[in-house]
N, CA, C and O atoms as a Tinker XYZ file with bonds, in Angstrom:
   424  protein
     1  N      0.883000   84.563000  -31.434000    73     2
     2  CA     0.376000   83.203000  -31.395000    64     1     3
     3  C     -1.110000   83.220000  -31.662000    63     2     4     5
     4  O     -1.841000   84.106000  -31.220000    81     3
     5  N     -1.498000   82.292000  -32.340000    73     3     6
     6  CA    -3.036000   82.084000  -32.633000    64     5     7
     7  C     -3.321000   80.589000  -32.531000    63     6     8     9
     8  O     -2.480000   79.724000  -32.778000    81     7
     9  N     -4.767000   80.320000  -32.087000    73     7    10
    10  CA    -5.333000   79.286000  -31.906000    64     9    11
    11  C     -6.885000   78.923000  -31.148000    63    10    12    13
    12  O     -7.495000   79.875000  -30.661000    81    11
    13  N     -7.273000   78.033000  -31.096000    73    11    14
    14  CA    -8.256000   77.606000  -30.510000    64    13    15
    15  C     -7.896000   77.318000  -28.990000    63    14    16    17
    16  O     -6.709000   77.013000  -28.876000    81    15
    17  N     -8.508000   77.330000  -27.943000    73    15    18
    18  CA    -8.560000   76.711000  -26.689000    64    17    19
    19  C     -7.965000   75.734000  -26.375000    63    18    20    21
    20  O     -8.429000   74.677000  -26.803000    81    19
    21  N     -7.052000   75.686000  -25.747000    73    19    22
    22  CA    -6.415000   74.242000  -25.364000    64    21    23
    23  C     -7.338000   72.810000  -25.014000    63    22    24    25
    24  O     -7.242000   71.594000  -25.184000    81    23
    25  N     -8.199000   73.712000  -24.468000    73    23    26
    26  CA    -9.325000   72.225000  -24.521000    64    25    27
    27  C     -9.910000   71.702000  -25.590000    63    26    28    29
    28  O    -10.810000   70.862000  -25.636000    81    27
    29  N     -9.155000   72.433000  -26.744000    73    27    30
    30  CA   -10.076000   71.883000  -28.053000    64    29    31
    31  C     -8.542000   70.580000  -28.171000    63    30    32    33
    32  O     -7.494000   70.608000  -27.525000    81    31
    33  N     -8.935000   69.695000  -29.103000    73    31    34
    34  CA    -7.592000   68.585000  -29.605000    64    33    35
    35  C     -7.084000   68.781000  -30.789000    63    34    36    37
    36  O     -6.129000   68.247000  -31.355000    81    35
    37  N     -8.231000   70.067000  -31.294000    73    35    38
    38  CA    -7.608000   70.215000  -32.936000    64    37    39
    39  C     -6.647000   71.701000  -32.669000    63    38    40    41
    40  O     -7.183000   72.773000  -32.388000    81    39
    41  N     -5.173000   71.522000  -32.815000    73    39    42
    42  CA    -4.448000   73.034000  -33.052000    64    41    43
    43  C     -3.978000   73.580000  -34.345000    63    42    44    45
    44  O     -3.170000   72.822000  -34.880000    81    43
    45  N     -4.181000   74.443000  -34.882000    73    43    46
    46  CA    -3.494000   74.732000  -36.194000    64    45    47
    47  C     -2.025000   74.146000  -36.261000    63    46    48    49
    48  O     -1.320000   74.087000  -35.254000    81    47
    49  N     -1.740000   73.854000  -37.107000    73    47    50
    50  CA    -0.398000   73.153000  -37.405000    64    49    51
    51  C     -0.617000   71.476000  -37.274000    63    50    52    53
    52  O     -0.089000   70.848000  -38.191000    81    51
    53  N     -1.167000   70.854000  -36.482000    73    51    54
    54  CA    -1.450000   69.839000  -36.226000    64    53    55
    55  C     -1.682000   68.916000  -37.258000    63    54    56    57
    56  O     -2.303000   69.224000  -38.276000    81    55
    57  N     -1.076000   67.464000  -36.985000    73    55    58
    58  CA    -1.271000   66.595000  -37.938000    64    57    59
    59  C     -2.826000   65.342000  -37.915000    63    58    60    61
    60  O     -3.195000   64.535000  -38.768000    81    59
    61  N     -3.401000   65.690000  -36.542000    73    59    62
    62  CA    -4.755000   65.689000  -36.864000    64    61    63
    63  C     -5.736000   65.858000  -37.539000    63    62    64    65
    64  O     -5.970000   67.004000  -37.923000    81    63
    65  N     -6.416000   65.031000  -37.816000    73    63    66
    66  CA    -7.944000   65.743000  -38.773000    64    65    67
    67  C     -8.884000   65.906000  -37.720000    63    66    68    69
    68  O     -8.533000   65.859000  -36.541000    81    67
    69  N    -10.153000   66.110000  -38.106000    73    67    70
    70  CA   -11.101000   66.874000  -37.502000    64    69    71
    71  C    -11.998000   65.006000  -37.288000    63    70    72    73
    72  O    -12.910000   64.875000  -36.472000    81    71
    73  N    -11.689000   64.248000  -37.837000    73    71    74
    74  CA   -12.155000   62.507000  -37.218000    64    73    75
    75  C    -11.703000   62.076000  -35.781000    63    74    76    77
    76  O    -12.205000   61.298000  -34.970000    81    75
    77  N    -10.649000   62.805000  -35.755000    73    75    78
    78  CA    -9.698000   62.488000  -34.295000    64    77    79
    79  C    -10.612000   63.245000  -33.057000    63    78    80    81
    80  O    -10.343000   63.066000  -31.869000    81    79
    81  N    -11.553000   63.977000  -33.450000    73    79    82
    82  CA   -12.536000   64.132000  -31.935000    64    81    83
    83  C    -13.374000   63.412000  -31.677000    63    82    84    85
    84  O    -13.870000   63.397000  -30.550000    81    83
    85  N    -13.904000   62.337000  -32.986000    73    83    86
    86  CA   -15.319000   61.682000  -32.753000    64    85    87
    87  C    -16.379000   62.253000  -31.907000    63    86    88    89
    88  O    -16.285000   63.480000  -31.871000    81    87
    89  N    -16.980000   61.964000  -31.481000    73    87    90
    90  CA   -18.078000   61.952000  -30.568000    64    89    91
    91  C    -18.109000   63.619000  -29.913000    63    90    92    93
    92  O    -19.174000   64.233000  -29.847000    81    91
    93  N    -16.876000   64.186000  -29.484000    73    91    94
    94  CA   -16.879000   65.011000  -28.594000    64    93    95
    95  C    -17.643000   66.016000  -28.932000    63    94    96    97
    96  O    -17.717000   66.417000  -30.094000    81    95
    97  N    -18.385000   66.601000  -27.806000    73    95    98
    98  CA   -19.399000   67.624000  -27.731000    64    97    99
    99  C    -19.066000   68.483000  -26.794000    63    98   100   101
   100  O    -19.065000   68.082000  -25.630000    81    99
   101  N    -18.650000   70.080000  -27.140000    73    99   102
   102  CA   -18.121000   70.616000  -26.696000    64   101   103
   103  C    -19.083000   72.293000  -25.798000    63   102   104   105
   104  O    -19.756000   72.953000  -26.589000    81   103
   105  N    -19.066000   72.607000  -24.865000    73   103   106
   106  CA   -19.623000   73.298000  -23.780000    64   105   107
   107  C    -18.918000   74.750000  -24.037000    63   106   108   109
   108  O    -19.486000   75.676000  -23.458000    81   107
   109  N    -17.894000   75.056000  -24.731000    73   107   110
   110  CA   -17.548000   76.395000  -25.264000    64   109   111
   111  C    -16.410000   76.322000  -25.896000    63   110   112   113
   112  O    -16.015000   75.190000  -26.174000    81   111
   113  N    -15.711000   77.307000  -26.231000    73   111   114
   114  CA   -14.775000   77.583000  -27.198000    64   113   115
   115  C    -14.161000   79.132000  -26.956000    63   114   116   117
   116  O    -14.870000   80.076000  -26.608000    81   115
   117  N    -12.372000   79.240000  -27.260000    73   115   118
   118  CA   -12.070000   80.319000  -26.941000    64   117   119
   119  C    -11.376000   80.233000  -28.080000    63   118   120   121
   120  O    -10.787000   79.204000  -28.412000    81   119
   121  N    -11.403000   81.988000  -29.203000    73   119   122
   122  CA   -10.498000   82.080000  -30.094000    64   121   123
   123  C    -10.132000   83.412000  -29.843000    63   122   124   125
   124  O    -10.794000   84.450000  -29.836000    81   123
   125  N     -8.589000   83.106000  -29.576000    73   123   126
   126  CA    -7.917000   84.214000  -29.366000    64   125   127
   127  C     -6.533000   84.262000  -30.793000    63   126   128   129
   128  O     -5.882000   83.458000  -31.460000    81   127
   129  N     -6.692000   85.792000  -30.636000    73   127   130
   130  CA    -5.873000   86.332000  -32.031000    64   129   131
   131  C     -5.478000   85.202000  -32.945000    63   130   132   133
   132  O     -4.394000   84.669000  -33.180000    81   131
   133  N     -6.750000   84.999000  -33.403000    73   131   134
   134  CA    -6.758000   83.734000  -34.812000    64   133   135
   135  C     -5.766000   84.778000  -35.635000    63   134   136   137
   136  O     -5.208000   85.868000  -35.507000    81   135
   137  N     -5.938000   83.675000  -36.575000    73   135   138
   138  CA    -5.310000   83.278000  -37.776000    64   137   139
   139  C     -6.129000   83.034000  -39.118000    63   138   140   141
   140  O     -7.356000   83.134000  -39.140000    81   139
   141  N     -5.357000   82.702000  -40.252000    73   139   142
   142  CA    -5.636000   82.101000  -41.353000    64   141   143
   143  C     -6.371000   80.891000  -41.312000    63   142   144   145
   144  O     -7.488000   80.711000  -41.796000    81   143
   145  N     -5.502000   79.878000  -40.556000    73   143   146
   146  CA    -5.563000   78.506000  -39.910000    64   145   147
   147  C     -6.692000   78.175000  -39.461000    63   146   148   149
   148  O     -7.052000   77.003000  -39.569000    81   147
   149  N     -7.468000   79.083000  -38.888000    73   147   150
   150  CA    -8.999000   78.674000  -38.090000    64   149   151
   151  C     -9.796000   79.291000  -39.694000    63   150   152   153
   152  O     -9.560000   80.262000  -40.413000    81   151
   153  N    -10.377000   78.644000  -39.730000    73   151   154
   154  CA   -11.197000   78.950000  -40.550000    64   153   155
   155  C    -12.821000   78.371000  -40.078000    63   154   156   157
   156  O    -12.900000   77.501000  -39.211000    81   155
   157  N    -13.828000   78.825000  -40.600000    73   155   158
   158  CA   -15.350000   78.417000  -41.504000    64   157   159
   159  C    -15.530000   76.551000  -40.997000    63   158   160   161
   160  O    -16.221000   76.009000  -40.134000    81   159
   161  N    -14.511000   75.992000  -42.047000    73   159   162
   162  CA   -14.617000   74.398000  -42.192000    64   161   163
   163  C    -14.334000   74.061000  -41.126000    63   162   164   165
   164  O    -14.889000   73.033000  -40.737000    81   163
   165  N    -13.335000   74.772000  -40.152000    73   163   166
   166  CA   -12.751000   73.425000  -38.803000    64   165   167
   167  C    -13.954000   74.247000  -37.833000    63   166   168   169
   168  O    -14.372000   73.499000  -36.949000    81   167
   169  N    -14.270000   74.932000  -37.827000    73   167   170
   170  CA   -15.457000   75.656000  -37.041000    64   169   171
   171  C    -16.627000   74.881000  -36.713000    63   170   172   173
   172  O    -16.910000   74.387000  -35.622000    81   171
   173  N    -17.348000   74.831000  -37.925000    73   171   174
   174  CA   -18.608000   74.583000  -38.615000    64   173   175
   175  C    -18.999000   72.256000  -38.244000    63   174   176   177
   176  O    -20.056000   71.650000  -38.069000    81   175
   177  N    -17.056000   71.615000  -38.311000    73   175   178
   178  CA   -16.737000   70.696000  -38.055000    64   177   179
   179  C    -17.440000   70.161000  -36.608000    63   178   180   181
   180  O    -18.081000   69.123000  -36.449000    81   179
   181  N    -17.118000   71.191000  -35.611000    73   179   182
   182  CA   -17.247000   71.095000  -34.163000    64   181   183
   183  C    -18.688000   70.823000  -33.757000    63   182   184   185
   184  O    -19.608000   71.193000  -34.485000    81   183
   185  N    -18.918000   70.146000  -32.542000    73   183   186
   186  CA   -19.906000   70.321000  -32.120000    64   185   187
   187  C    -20.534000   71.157000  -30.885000    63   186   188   189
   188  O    -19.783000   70.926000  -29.937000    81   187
   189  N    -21.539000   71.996000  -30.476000    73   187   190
   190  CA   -21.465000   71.720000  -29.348000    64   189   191
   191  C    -23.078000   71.603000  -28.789000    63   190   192   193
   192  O    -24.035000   71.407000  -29.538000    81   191
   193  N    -23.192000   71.814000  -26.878000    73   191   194
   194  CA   -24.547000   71.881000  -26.175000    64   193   195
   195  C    -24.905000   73.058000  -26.834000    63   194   196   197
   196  O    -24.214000   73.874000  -27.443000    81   195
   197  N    -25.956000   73.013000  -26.635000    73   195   198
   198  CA   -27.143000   74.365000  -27.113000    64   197   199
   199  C    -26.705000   75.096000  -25.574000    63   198   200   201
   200  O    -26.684000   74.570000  -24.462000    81   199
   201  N    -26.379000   76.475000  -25.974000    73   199   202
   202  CA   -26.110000   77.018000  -24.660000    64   201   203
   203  C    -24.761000   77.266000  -24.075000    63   202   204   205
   204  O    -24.487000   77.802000  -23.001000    81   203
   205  N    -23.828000   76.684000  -25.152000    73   203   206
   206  CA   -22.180000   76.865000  -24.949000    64   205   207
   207  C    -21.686000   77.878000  -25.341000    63   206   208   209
   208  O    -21.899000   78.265000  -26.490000    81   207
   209  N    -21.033000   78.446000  -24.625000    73   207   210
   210  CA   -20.146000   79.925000  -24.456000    64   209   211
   211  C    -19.373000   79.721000  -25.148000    63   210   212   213
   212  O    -18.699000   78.694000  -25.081000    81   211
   213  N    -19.153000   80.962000  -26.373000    73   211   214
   214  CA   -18.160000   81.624000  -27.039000    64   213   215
   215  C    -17.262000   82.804000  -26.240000    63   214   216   217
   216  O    -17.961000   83.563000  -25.569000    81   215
   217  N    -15.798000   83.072000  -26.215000    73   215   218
   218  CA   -14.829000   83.982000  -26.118000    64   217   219
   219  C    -13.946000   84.272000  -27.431000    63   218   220   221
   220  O    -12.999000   83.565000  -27.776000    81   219
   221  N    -14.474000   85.618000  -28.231000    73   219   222
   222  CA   -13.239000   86.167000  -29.020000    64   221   223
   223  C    -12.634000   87.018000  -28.953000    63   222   224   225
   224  O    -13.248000   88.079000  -29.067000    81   223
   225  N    -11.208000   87.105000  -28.750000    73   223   226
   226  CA   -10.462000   88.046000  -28.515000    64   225   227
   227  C     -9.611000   88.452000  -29.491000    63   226   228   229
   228  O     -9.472000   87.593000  -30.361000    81   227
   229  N     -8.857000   89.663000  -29.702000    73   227   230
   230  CA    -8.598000   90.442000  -30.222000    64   229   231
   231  C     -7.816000   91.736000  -30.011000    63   230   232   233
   232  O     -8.241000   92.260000  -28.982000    81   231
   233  N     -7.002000   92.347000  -30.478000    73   231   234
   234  CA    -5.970000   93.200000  -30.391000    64   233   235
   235  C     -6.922000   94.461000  -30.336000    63   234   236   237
   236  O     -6.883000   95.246000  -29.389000    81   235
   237  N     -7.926000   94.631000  -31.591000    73   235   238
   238  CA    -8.948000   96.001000  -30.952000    64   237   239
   239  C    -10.200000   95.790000  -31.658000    63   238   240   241
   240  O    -10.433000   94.791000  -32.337000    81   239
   241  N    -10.915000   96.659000  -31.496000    73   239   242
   242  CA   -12.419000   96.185000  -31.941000    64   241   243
   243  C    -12.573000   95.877000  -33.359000    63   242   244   245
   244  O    -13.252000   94.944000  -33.788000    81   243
   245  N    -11.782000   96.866000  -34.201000    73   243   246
   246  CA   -12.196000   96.305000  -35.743000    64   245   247
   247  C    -11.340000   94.379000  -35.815000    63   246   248   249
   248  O    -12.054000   93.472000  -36.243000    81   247
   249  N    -10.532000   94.202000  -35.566000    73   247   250
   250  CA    -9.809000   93.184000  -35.481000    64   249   251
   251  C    -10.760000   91.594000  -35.105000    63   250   252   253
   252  O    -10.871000   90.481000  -35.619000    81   251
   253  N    -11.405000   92.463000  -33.679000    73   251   254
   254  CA   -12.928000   91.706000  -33.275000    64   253   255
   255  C    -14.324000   91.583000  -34.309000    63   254   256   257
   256  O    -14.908000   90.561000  -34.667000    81   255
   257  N    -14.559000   92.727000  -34.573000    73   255   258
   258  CA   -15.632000   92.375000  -35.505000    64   257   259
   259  C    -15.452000   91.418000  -36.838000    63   258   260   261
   260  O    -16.281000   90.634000  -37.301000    81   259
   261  N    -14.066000   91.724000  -37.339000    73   259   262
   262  CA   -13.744000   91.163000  -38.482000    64   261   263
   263  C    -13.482000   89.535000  -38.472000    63   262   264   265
   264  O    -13.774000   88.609000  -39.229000    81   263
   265  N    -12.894000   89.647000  -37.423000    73   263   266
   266  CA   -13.224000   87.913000  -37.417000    64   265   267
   267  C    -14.185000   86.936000  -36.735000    63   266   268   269
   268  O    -13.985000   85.728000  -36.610000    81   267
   269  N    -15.357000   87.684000  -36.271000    73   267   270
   270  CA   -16.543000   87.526000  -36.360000    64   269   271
   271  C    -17.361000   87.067000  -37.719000    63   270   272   273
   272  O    -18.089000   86.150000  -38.100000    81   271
   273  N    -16.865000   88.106000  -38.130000    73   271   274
   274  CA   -17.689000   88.235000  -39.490000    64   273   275
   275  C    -16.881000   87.152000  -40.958000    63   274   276   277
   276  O    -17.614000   86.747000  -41.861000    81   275
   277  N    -15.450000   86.850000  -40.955000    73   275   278
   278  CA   -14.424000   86.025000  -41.371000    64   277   279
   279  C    -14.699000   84.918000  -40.818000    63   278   280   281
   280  O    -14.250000   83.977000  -41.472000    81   279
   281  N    -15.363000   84.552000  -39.693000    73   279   282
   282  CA   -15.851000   83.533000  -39.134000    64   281   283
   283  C    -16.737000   82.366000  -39.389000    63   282   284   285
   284  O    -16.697000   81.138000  -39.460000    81   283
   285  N    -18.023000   83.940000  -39.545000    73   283   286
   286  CA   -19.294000   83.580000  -40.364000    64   285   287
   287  C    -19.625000   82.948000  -38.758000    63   286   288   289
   288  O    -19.998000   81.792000  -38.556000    81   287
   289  N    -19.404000   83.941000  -37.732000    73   287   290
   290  CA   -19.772000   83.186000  -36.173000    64   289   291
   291  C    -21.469000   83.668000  -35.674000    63   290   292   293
   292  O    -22.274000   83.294000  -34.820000    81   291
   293  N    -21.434000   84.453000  -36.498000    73   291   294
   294  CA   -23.274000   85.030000  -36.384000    64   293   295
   295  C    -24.247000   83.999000  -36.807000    63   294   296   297
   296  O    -25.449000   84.070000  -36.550000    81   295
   297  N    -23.642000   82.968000  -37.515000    73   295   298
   298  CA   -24.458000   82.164000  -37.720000    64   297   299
   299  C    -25.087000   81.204000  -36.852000    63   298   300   301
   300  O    -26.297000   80.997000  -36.946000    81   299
   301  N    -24.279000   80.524000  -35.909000    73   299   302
   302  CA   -24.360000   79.774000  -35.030000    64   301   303
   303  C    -24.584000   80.259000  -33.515000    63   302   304   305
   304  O    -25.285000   79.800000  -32.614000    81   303
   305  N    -23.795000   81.266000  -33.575000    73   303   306
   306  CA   -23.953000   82.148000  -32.143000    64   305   307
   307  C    -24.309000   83.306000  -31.879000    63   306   308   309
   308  O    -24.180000   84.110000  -32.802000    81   307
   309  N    -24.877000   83.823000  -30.555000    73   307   310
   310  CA   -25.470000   84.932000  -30.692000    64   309   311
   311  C    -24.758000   85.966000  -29.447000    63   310   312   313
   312  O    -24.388000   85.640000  -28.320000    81   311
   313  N    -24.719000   87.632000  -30.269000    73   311   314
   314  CA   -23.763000   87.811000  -29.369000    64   313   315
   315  C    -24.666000   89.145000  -29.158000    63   314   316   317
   316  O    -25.656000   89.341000  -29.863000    81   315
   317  N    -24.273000   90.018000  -28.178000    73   315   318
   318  CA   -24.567000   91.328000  -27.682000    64   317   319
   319  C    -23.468000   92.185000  -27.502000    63   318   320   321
   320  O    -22.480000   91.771000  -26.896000    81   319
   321  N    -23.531000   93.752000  -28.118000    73   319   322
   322  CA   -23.024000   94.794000  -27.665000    64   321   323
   323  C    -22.614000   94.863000  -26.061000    63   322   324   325
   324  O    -21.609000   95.564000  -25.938000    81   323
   325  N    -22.854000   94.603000  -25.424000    73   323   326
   326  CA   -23.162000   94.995000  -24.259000    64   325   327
   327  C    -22.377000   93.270000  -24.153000    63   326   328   329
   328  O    -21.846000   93.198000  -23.045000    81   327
   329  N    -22.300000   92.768000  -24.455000    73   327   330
   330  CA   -21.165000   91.330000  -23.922000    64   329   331
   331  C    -19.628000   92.064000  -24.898000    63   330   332   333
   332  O    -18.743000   91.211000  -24.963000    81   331
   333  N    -19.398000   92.847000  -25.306000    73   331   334
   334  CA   -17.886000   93.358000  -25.872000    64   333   335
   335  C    -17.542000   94.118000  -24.454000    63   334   336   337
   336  O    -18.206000   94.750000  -23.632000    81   335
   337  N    -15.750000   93.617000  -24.629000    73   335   338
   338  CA   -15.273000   94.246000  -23.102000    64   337   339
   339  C    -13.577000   94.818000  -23.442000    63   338   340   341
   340  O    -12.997000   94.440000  -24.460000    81   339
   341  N    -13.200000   95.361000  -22.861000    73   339   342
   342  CA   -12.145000   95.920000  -23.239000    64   341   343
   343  C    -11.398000   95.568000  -21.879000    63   342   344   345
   344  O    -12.143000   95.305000  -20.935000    81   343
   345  N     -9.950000   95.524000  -21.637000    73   343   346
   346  CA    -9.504000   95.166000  -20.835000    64   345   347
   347  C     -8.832000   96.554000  -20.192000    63   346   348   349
   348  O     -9.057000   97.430000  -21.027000    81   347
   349  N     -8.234000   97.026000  -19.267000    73   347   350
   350  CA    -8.326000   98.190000  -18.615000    64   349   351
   351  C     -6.647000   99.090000  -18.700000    63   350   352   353
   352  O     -6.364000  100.207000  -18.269000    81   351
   353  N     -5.810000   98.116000  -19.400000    73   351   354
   354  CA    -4.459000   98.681000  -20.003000    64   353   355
   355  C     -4.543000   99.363000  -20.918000    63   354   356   357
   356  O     -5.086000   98.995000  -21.959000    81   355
   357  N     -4.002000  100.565000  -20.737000    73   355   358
   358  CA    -3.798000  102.142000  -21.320000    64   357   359
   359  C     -3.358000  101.646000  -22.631000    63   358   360   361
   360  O     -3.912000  101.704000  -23.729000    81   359
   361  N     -1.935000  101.014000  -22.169000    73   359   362
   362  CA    -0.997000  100.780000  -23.421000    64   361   363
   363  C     -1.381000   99.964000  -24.474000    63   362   364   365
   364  O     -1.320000  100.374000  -25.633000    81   363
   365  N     -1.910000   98.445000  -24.089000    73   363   366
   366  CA    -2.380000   98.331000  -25.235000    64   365   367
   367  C     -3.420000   97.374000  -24.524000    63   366   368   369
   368  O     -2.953000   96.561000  -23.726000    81   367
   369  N     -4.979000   97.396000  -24.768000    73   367   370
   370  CA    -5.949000   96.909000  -24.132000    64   369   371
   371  C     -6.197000   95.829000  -25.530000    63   370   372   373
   372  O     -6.099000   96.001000  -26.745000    81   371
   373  N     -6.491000   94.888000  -24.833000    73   371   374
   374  CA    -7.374000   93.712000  -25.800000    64   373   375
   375  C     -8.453000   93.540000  -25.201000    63   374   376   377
   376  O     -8.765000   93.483000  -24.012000    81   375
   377  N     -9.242000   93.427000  -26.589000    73   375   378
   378  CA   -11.149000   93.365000  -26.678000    64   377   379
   379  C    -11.321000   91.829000  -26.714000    63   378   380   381
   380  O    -10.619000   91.024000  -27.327000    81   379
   381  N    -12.328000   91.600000  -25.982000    73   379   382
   382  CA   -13.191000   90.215000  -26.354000    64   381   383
   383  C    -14.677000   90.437000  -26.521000    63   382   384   385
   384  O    -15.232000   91.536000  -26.547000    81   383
   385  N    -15.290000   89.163000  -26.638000    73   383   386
   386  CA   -16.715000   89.224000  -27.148000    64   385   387
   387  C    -17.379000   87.926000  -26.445000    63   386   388   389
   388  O    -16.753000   86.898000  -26.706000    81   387
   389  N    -18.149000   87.800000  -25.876000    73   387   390
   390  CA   -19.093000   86.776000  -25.778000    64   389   391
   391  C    -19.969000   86.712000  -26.168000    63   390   392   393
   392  O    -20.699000   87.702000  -26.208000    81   391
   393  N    -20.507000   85.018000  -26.859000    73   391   394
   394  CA   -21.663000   84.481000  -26.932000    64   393   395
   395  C    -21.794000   83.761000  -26.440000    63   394   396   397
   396  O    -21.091000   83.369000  -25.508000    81   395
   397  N    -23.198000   83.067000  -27.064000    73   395   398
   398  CA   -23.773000   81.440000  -26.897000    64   397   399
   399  C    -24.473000   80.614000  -28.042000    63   398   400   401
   400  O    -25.256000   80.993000  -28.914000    81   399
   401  N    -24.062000   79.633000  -27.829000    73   399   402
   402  CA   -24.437000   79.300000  -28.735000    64   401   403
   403  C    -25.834000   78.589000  -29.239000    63   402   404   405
   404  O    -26.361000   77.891000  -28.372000    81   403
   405  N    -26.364000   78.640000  -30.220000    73   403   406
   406  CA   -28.010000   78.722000  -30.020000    64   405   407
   407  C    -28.396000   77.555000  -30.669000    63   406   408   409
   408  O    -29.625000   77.596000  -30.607000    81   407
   409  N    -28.035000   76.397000  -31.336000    73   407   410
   410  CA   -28.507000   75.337000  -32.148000    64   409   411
   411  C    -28.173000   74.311000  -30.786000    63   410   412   413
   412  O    -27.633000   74.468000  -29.691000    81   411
   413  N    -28.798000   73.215000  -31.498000    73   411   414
   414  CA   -28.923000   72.047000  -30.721000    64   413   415
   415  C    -27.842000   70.671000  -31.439000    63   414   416   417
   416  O    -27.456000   70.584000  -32.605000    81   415
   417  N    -27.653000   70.033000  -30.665000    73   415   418
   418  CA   -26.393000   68.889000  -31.556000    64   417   419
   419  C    -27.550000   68.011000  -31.948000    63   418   420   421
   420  O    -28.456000   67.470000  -31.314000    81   419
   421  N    -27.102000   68.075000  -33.587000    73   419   422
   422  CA   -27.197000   67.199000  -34.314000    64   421   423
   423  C    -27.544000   65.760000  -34.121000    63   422   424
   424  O    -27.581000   64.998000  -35.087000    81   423
């Protein structure tokens, strides 16, 4: 399964557009084992506070960096080595990443 945060209103598959949030200004964002579906445009769409927390997660670190970088999430947010975490299962551990986000709304 892939998607955005349930607290977001936009889900991949959805017959929503990105007009259907109006106004909303959003305090963070979680993307776990994206997809195709999230892209750049519905990203870039969003708004949020200067100071809103990013979570990306991921099956293992290259998986993490890459959709970082497929993201184009360096642009907007800023992240640290030292915010990557691994979860503590042998068998199969999933990585995340935190940021924040550094612009101001529009």
């Amino acid at each position: 399964s892939s998607g955005i945060n349930a607290e977001c209103p936009l889900r991949p598959g959805s017959q929503g557009n990105m007009n259907s949030i109006g106004d909303v200004v959003f305090g963070g964002l979680m993307l776990y084992f994206t997809s195709q579906h999230i892209n750049t445009h519905i990203l870039k769409d969003l708004r949020f506070v200067k100071g809103a927390k990013l979570c990306v997660i991921a099956k293992d670190r290259d998986e993490l960096r890459e959709e970082i970088l497929r993201l184009d999430l360096e642009e907007n947010w800023r992240f640290r080595f030292r915010d990557e975490f691994r979860t503590s299962s042998k068998d199969r551990p999933i990585y995340f990443l935190t940021g924040t986000h550094m612009n101001t709304i529009p």
